[in-house]
C-alpha positions in Angstrom: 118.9 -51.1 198.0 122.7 -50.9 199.2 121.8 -51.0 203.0 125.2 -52.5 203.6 125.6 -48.5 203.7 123.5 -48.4 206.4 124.7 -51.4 208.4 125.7 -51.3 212.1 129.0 -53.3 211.2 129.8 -51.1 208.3 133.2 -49.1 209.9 134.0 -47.2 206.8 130.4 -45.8 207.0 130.3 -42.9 204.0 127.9 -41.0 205.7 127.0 -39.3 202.5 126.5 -42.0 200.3 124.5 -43.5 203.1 122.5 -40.1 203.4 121.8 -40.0 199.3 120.3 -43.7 199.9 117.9 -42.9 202.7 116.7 -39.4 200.5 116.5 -41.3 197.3 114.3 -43.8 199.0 112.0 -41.3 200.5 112.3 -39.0 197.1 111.1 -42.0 195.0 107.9 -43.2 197.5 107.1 -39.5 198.0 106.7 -38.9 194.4 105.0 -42.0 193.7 101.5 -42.2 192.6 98.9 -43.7 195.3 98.2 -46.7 192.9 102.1 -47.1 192.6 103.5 -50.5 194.6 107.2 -51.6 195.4 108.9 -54.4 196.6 112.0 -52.8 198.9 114.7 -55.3 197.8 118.3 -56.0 200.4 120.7 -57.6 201.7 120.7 -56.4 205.2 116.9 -55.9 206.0 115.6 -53.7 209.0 114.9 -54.8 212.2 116.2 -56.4 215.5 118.6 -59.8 216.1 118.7 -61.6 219.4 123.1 -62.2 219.3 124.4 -65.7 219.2 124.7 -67.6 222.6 127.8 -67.5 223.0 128.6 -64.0 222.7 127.1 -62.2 225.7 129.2 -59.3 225.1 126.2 -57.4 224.9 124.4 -58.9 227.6 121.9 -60.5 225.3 119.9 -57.1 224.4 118.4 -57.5 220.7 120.5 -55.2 218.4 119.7 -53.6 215.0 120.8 -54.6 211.5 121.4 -50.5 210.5 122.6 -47.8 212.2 119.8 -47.0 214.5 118.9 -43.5 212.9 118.7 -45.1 209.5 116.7 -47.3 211.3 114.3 -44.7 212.4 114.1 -43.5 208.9 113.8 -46.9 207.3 110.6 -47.6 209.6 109.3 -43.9 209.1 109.3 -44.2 205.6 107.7 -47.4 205.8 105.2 -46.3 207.8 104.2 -43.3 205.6 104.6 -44.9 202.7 102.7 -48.6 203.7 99.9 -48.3 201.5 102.6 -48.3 198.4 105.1 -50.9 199.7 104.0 -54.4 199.0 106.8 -56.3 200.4 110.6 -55.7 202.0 112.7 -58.3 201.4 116.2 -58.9 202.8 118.5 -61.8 203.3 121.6 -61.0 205.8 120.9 -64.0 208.4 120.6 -66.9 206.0 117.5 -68.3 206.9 114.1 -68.1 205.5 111.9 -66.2 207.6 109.0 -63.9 207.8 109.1 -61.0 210.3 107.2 -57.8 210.9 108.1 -54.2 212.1 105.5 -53.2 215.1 104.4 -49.8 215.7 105.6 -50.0 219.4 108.7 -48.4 220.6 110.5 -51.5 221.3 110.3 -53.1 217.7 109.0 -56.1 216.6 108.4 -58.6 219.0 105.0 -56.5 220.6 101.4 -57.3 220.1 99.2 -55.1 217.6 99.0 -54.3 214.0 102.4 -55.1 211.7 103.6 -51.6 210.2 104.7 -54.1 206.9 105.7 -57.2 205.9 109.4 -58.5 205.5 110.5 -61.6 203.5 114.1 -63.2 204.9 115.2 -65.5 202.1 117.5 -68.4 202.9 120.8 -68.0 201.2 122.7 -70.3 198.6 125.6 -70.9 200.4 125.3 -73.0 203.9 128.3 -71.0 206.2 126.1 -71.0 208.6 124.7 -74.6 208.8 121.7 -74.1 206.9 120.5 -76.0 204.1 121.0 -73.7 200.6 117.5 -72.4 199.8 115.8 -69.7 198.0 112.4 -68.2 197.4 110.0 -67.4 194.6 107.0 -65.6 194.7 104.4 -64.0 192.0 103.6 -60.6 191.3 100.0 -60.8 189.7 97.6 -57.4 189.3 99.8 -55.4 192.5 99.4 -58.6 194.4 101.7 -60.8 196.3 101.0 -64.3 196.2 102.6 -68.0 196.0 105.6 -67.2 198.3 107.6 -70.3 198.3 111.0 -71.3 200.3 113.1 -73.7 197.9 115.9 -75.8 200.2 118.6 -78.1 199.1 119.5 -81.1 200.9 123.1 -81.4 202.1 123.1 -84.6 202.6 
């Protein structure tokens, strides 16, 4: 998925193209069997950030990755469609990481049952201190399994 389209720092938003994205997405889980799975790959993934340190500018609030109403319909179509999506998988912060989207009002960071699963892999290239990574997993009979973070040492 393109959800650079949908990204909060995306100033040249096409609102349409974004639009066709969000309805293609819901168009293909909608008509999707009950015994069909996907993996939702990205680059941006949805969700919250805590920003850096050192830039206060928004008083330290957690932000969103997308637009906040392609936020909304991200999670909603996650939500209606989680017995078909095996796996959302993203990479924008550069860091191996597994997160989860909570069915609270705030976001992720409440107690109770994970809405899905999202994989953050690491990126090749370090700008942002880390060691270059990447991960692997298998796809075996509709199942997820084996999910392994590769790193590179820098030094």
């Amino acid at each position: 998925m393109n959800t650079l389209l949908w990204s909060v720092k995306n100033v040249k938003l096409n609102k349409k193209d974004a639009d066709d994205m969000i309805s293609w997405l819901q168009t293909t889980l909608q008509s999707a069997g009950q015994n069909d799975k996907f993996i939702i790959n990205s680059h941006i993934y949805a969700g919250e950030y805590n920003s850096p340190a050192d830039d206060m500018s928004d008083g330290g609030k957690p932000q969103t990755f997308f637009e906040k109403n392609y936020t909304t319909l991200f999670r909603d179509l996650m939500i209606t469609h989680k017995n078909k999506i095996l796996l959302v998988q993203g990479a924008h912060t550069h860091f191996g990481d597994v997160r989860s989207e909570w069915g609270t009002p705030t976001g992720m960071w409440d107690a109770g049952d994970a809405n899905y699963a999202l994989l953050s892999t690491p990126a090749i290239s370090p700008v942002f201190g880390n060691n270059p990574g990447f991960t692997t997993f298998d796809y075996v009979d509709g199942k997820i399994s084996n999910v392994e973070y590769t790193f590179l040492d820098l030094n």
